[in-house]
Structure formats: structure tokens, C-alpha cells
C-alpha positions as CSV (number, residue, x, y, z in Angstrom):
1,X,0.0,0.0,0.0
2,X,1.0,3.5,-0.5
3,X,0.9,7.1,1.1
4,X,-1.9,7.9,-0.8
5,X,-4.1,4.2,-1.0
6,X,-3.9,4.9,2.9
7,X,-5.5,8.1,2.6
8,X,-8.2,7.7,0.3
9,X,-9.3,5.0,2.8
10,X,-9.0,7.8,5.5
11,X,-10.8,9.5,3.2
12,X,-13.9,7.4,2.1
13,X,-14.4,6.8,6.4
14,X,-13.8,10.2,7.0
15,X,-17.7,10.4,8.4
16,X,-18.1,7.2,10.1
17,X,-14.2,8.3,11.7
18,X,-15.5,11.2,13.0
19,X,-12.7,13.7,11.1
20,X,-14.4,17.2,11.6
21,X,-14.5,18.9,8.0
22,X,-12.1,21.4,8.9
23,X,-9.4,19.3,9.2
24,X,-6.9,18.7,6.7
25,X,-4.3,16.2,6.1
26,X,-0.8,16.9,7.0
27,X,1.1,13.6,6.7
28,X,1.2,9.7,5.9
29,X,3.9,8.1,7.4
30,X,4.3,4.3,8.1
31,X,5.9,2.7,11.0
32,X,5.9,-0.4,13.1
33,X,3.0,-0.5,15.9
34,X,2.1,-2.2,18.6
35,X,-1.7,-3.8,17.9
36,X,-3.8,-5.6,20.3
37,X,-7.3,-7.3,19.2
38,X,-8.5,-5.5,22.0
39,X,-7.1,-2.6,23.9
40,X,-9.8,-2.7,27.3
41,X,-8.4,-6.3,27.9
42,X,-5.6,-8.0,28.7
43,X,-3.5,-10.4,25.9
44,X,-1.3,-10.3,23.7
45,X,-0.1,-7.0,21.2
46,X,1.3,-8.1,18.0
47,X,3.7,-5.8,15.3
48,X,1.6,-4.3,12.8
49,X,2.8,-2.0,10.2
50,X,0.9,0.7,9.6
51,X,0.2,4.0,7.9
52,X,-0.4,6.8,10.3
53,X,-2.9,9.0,8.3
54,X,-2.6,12.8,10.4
55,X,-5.2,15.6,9.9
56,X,-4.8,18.8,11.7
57,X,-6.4,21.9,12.5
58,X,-5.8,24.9,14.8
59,X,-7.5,22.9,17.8
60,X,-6.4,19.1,17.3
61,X,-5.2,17.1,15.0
62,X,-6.6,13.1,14.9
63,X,-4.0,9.8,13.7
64,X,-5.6,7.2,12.5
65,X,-3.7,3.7,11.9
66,X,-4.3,1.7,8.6
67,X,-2.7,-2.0,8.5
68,X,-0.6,-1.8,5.6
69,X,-1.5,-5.5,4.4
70,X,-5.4,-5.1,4.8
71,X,-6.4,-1.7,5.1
72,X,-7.9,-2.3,8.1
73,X,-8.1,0.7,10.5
74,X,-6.7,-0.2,13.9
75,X,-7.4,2.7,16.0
76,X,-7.9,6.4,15.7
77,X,-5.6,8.9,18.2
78,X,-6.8,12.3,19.0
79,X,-5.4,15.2,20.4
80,X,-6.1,18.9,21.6
């Protein structure tokens, strides 16, 4: 997958993500991360690599984590 395959599925889930329409995207980087099935419970985390698709705006910005293999969004990080 690529930079921009990893946005335009940002992109196309931009509602359902919850990405307020001011927002703009600012980078697409990929990197190793640490992925459990889920997070609230104990077990195991597993390496994932990822595209960490950023969108900013003067209040926040949000990450959100797209398996590289799948597409699959893992989780979405947001910040004031």
C-alpha cells in the first residue's frame, strides 16, 4: 500500500471516523505499531505496520492507523 491508497481510505471513512470537516491532512507516514485485538483487555499485542494518516487543525489534530497488508483501521488517536 502506499501514502496515498492509505488516505483515500481515510478518506472514504472520514464520516463514520469522525474527522471534523475542517481538518486537513498533513502527513502519511508508516511505521511499526504495537496492535492488540483489543485494547480494554488483557492479551497479547502483536507488530503491525501501519500508515499513520494525520489531519490537523488549529485545535487538534486526529492519527488514525491503517494496517498496511489489509487496510484495516486499527485505532484512531486524538489530540487537543
Amino acid at each position: 500500500m502506499t501514502d496515498r491508497e492509505a488516505t483515500v481510505i481515510v478518506e472514504k471513512r472520514r464520516d463514520e471516523l469522525q474527522i471534523d470537516p475542517e481538518m486537513a491532512c498533513e502527513s502519511a507516514e508508516r511505521a511499526i505499531v504495537a496492535h492488540k485485538e483489543n485494547p480494554d483487555e488483557p492479551g497479547p499485542t502483536e507488530d503491525r505496520v501501519a500508515w499513520l494518516v494525520t489531519y490537523a487543525c488549529e485545535w487538534g489534530t486526529v492519527t488514525v492507523y491503517v494496517d498496511d497488508a489489509s487496510g484495516e483501521v486499527l485505532r484512531v488517536r486524538r489530540s487537543a
